[in-house]
C-alpha positions in Angstrom: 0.0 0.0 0.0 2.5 2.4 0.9 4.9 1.6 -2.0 1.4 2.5 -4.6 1.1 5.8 -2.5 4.8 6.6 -3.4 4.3 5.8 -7.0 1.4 8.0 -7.5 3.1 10.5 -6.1 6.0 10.1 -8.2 3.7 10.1 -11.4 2.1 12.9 -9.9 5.0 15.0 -9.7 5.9 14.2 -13.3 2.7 14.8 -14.8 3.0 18.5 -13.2 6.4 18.9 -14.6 5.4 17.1 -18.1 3.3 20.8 -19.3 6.0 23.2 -18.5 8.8 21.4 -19.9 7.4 20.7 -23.2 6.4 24.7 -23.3 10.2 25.4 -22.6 11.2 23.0 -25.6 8.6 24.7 -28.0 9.6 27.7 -27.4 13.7 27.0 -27.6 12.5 25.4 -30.8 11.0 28.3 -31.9 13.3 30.5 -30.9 16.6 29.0 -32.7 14.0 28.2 -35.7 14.1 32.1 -35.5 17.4 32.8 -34.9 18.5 30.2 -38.0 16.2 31.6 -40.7 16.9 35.6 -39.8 20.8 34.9 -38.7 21.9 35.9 -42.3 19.1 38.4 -42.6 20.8 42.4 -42.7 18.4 45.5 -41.4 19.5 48.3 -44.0 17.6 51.8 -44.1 15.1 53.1 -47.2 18.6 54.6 -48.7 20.5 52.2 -48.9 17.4 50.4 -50.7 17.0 53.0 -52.9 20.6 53.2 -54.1 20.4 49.1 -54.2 17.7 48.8 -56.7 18.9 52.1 -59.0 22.3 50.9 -59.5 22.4 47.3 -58.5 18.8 46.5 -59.3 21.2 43.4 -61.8 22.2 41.7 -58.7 18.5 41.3 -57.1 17.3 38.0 -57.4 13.9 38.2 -55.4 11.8 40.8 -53.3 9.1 39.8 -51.2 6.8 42.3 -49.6 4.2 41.9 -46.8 3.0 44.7 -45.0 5.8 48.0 -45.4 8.2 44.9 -44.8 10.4 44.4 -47.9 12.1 40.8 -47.5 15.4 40.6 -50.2 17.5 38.0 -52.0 20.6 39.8 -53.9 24.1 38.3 -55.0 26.8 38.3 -52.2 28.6 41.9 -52.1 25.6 43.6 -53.7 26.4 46.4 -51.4 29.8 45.9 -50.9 31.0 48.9 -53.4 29.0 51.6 -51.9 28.4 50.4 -47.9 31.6 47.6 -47.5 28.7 44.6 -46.8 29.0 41.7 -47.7 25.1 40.3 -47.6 22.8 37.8 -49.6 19.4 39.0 -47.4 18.4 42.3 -46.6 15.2 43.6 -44.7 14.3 47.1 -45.1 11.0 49.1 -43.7 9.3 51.4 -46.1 7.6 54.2 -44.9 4.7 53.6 -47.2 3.7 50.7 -50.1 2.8 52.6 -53.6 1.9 50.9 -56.6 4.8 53.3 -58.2 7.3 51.6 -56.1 6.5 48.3 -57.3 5.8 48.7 -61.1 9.4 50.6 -60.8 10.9 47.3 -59.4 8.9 45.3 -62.0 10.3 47.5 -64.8 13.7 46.9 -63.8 13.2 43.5 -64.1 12.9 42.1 -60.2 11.1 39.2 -59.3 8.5 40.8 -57.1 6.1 39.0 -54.8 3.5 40.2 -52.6 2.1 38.3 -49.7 -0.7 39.2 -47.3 0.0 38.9 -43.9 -0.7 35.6 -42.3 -0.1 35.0 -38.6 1.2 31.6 -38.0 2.0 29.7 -34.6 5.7 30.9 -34.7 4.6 34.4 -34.7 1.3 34.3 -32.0 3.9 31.9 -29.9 6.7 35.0 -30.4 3.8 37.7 -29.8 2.5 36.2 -26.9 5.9 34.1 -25.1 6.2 37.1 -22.7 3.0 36.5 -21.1 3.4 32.8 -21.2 6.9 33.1 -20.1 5.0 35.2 -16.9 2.5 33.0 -16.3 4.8 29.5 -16.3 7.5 31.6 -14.0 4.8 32.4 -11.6 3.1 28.8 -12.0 6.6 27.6 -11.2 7.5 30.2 -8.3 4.0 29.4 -6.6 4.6 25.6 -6.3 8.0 26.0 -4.9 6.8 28.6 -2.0 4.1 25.2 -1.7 6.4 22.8 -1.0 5.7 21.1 -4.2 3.2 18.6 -4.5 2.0 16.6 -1.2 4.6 19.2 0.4 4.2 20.6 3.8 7.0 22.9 4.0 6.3 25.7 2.3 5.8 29.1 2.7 2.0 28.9 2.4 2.1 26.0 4.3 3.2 27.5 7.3 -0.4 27.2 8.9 -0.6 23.4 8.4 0.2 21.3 10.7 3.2 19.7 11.0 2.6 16.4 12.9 4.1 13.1 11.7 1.5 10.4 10.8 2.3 6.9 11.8 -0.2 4.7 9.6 -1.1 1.6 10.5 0.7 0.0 7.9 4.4 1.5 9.8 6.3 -0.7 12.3 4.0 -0.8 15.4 5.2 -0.7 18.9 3.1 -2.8 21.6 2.6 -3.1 25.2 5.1 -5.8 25.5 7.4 -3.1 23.7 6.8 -1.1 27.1 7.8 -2.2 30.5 8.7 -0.4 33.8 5.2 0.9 34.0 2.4 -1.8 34.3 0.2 0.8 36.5 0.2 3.1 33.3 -0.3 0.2 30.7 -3.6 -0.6 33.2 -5.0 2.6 32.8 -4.5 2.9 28.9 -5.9 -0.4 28.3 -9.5 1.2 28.1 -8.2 3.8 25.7 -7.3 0.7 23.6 -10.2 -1.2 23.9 -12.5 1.9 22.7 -10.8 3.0 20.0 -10.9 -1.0 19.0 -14.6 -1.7 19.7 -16.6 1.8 20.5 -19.8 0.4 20.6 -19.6 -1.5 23.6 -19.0 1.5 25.8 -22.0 3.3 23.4 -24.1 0.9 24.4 -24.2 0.9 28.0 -23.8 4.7 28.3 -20.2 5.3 28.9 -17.9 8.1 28.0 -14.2 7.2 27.1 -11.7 10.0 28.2 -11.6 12.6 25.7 -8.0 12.8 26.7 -5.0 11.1 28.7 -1.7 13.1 30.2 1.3 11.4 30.7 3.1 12.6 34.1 6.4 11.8 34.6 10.3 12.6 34.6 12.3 12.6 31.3 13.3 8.9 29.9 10.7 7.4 31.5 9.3 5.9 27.9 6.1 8.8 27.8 6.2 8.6 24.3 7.2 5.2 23.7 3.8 4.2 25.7 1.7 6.8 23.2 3.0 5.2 20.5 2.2 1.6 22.5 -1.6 2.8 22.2 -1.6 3.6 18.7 0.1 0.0 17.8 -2.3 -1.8 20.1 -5.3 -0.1 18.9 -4.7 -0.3 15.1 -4.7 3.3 14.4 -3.5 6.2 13.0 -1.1 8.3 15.3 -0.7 11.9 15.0 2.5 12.8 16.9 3.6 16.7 17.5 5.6 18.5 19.8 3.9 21.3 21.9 7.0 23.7 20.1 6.3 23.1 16.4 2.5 25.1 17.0 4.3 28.4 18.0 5.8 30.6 15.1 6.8 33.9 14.4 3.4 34.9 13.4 0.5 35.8 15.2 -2.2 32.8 15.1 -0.2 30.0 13.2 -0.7 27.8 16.0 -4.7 28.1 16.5 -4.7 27.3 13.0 -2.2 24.0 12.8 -4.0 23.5 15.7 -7.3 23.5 13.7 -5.6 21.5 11.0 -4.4 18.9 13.4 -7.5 17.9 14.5 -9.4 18.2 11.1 -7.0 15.5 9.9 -7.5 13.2 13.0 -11.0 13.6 12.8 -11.2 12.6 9.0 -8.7 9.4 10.0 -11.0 8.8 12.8 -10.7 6.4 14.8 -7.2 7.5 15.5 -5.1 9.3 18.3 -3.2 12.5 18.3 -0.2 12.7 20.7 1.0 15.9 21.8 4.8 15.7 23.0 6.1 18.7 25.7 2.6 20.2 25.8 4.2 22.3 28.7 5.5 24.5 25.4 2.1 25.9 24.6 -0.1 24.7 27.8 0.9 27.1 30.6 -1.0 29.4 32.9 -2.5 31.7 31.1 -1.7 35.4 32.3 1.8 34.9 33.6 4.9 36.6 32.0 5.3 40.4 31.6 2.9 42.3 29.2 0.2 39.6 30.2 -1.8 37.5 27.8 -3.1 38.0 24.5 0.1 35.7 23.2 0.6 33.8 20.8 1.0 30.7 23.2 -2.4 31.9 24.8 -3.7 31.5 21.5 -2.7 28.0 20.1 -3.8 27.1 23.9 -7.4 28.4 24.0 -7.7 26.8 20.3 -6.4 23.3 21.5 -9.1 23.8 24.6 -12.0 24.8 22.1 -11.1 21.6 19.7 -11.0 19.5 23.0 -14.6 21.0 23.9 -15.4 20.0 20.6 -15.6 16.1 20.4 -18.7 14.4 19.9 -18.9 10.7 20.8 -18.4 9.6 17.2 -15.9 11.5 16.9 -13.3 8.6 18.0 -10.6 11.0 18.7 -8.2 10.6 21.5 -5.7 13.0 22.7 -2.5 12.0 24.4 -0.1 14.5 25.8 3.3 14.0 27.9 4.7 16.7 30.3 7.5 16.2 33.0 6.3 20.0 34.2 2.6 19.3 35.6 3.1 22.1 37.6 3.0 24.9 34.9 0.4 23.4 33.1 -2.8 25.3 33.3 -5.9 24.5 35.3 -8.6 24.3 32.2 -6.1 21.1 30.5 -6.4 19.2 33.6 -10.0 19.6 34.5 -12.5 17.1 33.6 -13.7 16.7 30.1 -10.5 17.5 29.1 -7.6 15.9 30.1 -9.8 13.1 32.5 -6.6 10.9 33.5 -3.0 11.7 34.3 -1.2 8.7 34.1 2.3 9.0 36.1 4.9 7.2 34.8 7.5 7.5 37.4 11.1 5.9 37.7 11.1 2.2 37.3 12.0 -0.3 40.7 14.4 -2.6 40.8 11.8 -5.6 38.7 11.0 -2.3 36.4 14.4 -2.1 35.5 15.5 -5.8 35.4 11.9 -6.0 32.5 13.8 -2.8 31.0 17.2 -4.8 30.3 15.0 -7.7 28.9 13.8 -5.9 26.1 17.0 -3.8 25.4 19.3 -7.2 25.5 16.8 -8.8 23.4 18.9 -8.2 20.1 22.2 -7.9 21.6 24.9 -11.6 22.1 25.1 -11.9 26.4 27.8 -14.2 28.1 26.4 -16.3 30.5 27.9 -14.9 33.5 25.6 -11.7 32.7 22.6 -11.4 35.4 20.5 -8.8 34.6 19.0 -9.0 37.8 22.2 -8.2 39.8 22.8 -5.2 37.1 18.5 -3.9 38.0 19.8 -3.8 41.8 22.7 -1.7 40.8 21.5 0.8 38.7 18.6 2.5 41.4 17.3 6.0 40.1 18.1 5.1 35.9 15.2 5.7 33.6 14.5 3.4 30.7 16.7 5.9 28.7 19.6 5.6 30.7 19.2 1.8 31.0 19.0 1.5 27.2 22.4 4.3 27.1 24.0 1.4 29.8 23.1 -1.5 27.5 24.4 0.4 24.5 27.6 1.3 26.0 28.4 -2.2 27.4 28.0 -3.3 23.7 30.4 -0.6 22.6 33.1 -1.6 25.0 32.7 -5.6 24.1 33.1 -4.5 20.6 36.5 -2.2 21.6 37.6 -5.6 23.5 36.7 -7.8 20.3 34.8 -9.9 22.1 31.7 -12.4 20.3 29.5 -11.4 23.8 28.4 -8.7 26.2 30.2 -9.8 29.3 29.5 -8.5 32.6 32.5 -6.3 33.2 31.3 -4.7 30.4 28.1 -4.0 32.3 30.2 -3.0 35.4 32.3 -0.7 33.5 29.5 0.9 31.3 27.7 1.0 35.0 30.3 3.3 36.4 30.5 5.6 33.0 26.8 6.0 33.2 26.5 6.9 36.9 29.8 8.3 37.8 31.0 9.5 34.7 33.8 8.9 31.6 37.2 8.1 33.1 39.9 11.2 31.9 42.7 9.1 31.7 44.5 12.0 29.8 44.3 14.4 33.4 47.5 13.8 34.9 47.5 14.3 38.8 50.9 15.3 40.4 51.1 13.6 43.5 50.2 15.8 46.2 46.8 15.9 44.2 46.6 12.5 44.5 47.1 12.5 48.4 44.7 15.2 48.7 42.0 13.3 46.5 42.7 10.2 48.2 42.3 11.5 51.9 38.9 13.2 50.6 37.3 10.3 49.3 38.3 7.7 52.1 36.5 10.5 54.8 33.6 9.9 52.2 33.7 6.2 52.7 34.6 6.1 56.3 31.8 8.4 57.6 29.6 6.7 55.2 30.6 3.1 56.6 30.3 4.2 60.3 26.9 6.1 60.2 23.9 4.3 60.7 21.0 3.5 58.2 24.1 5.5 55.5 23.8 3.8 51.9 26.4 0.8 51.4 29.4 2.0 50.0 29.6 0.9 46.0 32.6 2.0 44.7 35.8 4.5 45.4 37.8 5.6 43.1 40.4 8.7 42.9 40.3 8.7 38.6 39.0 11.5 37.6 35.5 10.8 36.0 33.0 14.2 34.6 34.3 17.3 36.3 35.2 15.2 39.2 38.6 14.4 40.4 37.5 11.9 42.6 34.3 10.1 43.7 32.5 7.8 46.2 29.5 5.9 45.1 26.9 4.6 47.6 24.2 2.7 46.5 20.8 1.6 48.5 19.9 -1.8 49.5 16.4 -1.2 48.7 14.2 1.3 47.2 13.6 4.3 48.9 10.5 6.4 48.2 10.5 8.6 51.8 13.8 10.0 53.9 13.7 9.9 57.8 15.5 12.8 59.7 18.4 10.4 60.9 18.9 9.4 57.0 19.2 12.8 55.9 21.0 14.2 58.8 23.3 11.1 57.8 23.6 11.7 54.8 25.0 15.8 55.5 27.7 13.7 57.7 28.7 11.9 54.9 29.3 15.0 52.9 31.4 16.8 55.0 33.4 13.8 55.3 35.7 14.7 52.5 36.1 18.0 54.1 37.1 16.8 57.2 39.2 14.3 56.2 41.1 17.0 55.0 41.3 19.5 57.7 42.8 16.5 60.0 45.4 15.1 57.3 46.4 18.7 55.8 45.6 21.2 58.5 43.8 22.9 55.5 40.9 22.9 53.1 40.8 22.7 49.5 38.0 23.6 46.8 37.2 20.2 46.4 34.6 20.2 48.9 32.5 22.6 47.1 29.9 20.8 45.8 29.5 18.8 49.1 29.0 21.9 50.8 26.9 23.4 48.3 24.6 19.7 48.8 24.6 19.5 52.6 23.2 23.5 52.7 20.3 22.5 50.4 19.3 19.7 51.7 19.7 21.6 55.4 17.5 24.2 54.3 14.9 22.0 53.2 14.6 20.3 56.4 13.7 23.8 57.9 11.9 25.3 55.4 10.1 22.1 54.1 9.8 19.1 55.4 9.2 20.6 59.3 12.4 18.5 60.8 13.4 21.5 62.9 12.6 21.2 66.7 13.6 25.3 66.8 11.4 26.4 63.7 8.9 24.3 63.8 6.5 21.9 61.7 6.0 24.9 58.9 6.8 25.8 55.5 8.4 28.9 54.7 9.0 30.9 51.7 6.0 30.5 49.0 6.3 29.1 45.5 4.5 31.3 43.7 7.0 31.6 40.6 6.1 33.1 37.3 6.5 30.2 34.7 7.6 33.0 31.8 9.9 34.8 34.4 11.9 32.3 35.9 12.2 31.6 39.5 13.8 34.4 40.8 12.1 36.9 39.7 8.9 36.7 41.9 10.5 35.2 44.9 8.2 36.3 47.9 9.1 35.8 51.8 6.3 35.2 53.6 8.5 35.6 57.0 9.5 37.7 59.4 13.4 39.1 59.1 13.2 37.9 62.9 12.3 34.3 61.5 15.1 34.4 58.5 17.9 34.8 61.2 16.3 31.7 63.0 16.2 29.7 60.1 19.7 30.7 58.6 20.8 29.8 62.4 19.4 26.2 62.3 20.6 25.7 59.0 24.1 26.5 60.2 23.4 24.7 63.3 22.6 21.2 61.2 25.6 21.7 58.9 28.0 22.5 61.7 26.9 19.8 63.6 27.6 17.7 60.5 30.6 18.6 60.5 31.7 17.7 64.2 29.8 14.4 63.6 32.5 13.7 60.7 35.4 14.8 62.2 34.2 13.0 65.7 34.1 9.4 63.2 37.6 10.4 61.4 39.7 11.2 64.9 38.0 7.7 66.0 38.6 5.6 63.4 42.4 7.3 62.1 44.1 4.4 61.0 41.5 3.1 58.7 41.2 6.3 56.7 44.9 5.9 56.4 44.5 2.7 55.5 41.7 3.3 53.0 43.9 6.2 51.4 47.2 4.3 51.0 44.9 1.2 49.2 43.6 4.0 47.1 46.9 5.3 46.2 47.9 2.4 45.0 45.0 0.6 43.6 43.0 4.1 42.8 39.8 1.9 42.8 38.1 -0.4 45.3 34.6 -1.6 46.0 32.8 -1.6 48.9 33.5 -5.1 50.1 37.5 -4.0 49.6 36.8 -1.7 51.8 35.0 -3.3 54.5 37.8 -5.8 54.6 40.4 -2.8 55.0 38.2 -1.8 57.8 38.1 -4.7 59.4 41.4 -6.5 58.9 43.6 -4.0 58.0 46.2 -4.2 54.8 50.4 -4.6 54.7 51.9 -2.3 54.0 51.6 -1.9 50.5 53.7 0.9 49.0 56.6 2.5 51.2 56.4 5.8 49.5 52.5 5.6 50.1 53.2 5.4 53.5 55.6 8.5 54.0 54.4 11.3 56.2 51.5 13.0 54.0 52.8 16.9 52.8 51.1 19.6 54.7 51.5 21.9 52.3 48.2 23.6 50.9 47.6 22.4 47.2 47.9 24.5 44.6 46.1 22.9 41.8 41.9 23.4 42.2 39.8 20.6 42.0 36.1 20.1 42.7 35.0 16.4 43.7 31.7 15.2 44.6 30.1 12.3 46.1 27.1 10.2 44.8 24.3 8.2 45.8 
């Protein structure tokens, strides 16, 4: 089917063409047929004439006349002896035809003929090729600016829409396609079955949703789900993003708007899918200068064609956002958008379903356990887990190797989470020391806390922006944080810090970001979650942010200056008392950070069961110069490190 579509199109195209090129052969025909018969052909005044037939009248061989036009044959050099030419044909223009004029040439013996003028095609094709040449060059002009035929990207196209159609004749994507989000599969399921048989909920009264929004963060497989529906269901599938309505001029979204939905409705049943709807679906009102936009515009228009679906219209209209917030109340209220579907960040049986699929056309070892890789990889999206699988197959392929191993996995585990090695950075090694130090106060603090992550992996190679880093993973999947978890996990922060104040009797910039981490998360305890015996179960400091201004620009205080030195108090008070927490661990526990640094030194990475054995066992002594007495001298090289969970 769609190889007869592209043919007629072809032939289409062609037949369009077929009219103006055989106009531009006629007339480059016509033209050289021109050229050839009047290329020998010499204008030469009434004079010259004159003195041609008095004195050469011998050497004329013909004259034709039509008109005042005097068309002549004569021996080469006729004129030669008076004018220097050298011509067989002449042409000359009389001012006026008298009978005198030609009995005179008739007495002298010329061969005279007189034709009336007849106008053939040459001439009304060279009378009229201007306008035709017009007319085709705008003909021509016009169906560029259209795109051509079929074509949607012209300039007076502009108002169409610009959604890709997925037939159902395409490559479909299913349900089983889809995993990670069974709750969200449930609730589409009735979507499917209406658009597949829409007379079963017509009989017994029921209303399908005239619309479903997908919820969720970026990666999550929002659109690959859409697109799910449309394969399940057998229908065509509109698919957009919320930018491509907005343009440069006023009201070309309300109208590919309009368009969109005229050409659903006419491929009814079928499903238009609306990507980023955020783009053209927030509060109305907001932003400097007020409404009246352009985004205001397309948005009222997609609410009016919502408003506008009859029960036979078998329409549905899928949108994805990860910003529900901005989205504006008359989407989300019934009628409209009736279900939001979240699709949230898969679990640990999420993500071992996610590898299935993604390792499904890919050669694994045998040692591989996806399941042991889904525990692992907490907090990745189905994009990142099908970025992890890539990867893995990229560095089996860089090994040579017939199958994905699991080191592969490992390895393309750390990239993804912690970041691509820079083996080029060369440390000196006071850097080293300093790195080293950091990260073991990391581990150490993160080891001896209670309820802290497990420690996954340390490593002082510098990976991203980082010149070191400490991994912790969870155990299990954590959807609320106590007080003691996050007051434990500020400890672990300043860790690093610490570790370095006691080694170096100094600080370095590497503990920026930790700092920068343990205040916001301090200031949330305060200001939002109510974990502050001082302030007090309240929230403080209203979200009321303008979603064309940013989120500075209207930030309101809905305190006292009395209750912002209280808060900025307790927020010091948490962090300091962080700190003393970390340093209290480190000054205990001395000879394992040692311990944990010289191993570092020397191996630059170890896992969390490495480490745990170093704790508990201790190590030999492993590297004399590892060993020496640690410089005190402040570094001078800057470095920023951070630590993960």
């Amino acid at each position: 089917m769609k190889k007869k579509n592209n043919n007629k199109q072809i032939f289409k195209k062609l037949g369009s063409n077929f009219i103006l090129w055989i106009l531009i052969i006629v007339m480059s025909v016509s033209v050289l047929q021109y050229a050839t018969i009047n290329s020998k052909s010499v204008n030469i005044t009434y004079t010259d004439f004159h003195e041609l037939y008095k004195n050469q009248y011998n050497n004329i061989e013909e004259i034709i006349i039509q008109d005042k036009i005097i068309n002549g044959v004569c021996n080469p050099g006729c004129l030669s002896a008076a004018k220097g030419l050298e011509i067989e044909k002449f042409t000359v223009t009389l001012p006026e035809l008298t009978n005198e004029l030609v009995n005179e040439l008739i007495d002298l013996g010329i061969n005279v003929e007189i034709r009336n003028k007849v106008m053939g095609f040459t001439d009304y094709l060279f009378q009229f090729s201007p306008w035709i040449l017009i007319i085709v060059f705008w003909f021509f002009i016009m169906r560029r600016m259209q795109g051509g035929v079929g074509g949607q990207s012209g300039i007076f196209s502009f108002a169409k829409s610009k959604a890709k159609i997925i037939t159902p004749d395409s490559p479909k994507v299913f349900f089983s396609d889809v995993a990670g989000c069974e709750e969200a599969k449930t609730e589409l399921q009735e979507i499917v079955e209406f658009l597949k048989n829409s007379k079963k909920y017509k009989k017994i009264g029921a209303k399908i949703p005239k619309g479903a929004l997908l919820l969720g963060p970026p990666g999550t497989g929002k659109t690959l789900l859409a697109k799910a529906v449309s394969g399940e269901a057998k229908v065509p599938f509109f698919i957009i993003s919320g930018a491509e309505f907005v343009e440069m001029f006023v009201g070309v979204g309300a109208s590919r708007v309009r368009d969109l939905f005229d050409q659903a409705k006419k491929n009814s049943p079928s499903i238009i899918f609306i990507d980023e709807i955020d783009a053209v679906g927030r509060h109305r009102g907001a932003g400097l200068g007020g409404g009246h936009d352009e985004r205001e515009q397309t948005l009222n228009q997609i609410l009016v064609e919502m408003d506008g679906f009859g029960s036979d219209d078998n329409v549905i209209l899928i949108a994805a956002t990860n910003r529900p917030d901005v989205l504006d109340k008359a989407l989300l209220r019934p009628g409209r958008f009736d279900r939001q579907i979240v699709v949230d960040v898969p679990d640990v049986l999420g993500r071992e379903q996610i590898l299935k699929i993604h390792t499904k056309k890919v050669p694994l070892s045998k040692n591989v356990c996806l399941k042991t890789i889904a525990k692992g990889t907490p907090g990745l999206v189905g994009a990142d887990l099908e970025n992890l699988v890539n990867e893995s197959a990229l560095l089996a392929a860089r090994s040579n190797k017939n199958k994905i191993e699991m080191i592969d996995f490992e390895n393309a585990k750390d990239k993804v989470m912690m970041g691509t090695e820079r083996k080029s950075m060369i440390l000196t090694n006071e850097d080293k020391k300093i790195t080293a130090y950091h990260e073991a106060g990391h581990a150490l603090v993160a080891y001896h806390t209670k309820g802290a992550d497990p420690v996954h992996k340390i490593t002082i190679i510098p990976r991203g922006r980082a010149l070191g880093l400490t991994a912790q993973l969870p155990e299990n999947e954590r959807h609320n944080y106590s007080k003691q978890y996050l007051l434990g996990r500020i400890d672990i922060l300043m860790g690093g810090r610490c570790a370095e104040k006691i080694i170096f009797k100094d600080t370095t910039t590497g503990a920026g970001n930790d700092i920068e981490v343990a205040t916001n998360i301090a200031k949330k305890m305060v200001c939002e979650w109510g974990m502050s015996d001082t302030v007090g179960p309240l929230s403080y400091g209203k979200k009321e942010e303008q979603v064309f201004l940013g989120k500075e620009i209207n930030n309101s205080r809905d305190y006292s200056e009395e209750k912002s030195k209280l808060i900025d108090d307790e927020v010091a008070e948490i962090v300091s008392h962080a700190e003393s927490n970390a340093l209290n661990i480190l000054n205990t526990h001395i000879s394992q950070l040692h311990n944990i640094s010289k191993v570092l030194l020397d191996k630059e990475t170890i896992t969390g069961k490495e480490m745990a054995d170093i704790i508990k066992n201790g190590i030999p002594e492993i590297d004399e110069q590892a060993s020496d007495d640690v410089s005190t001298n402040k570094p001078k090289r800057k470095r920023r490190s951070s630590n993960k969970t």
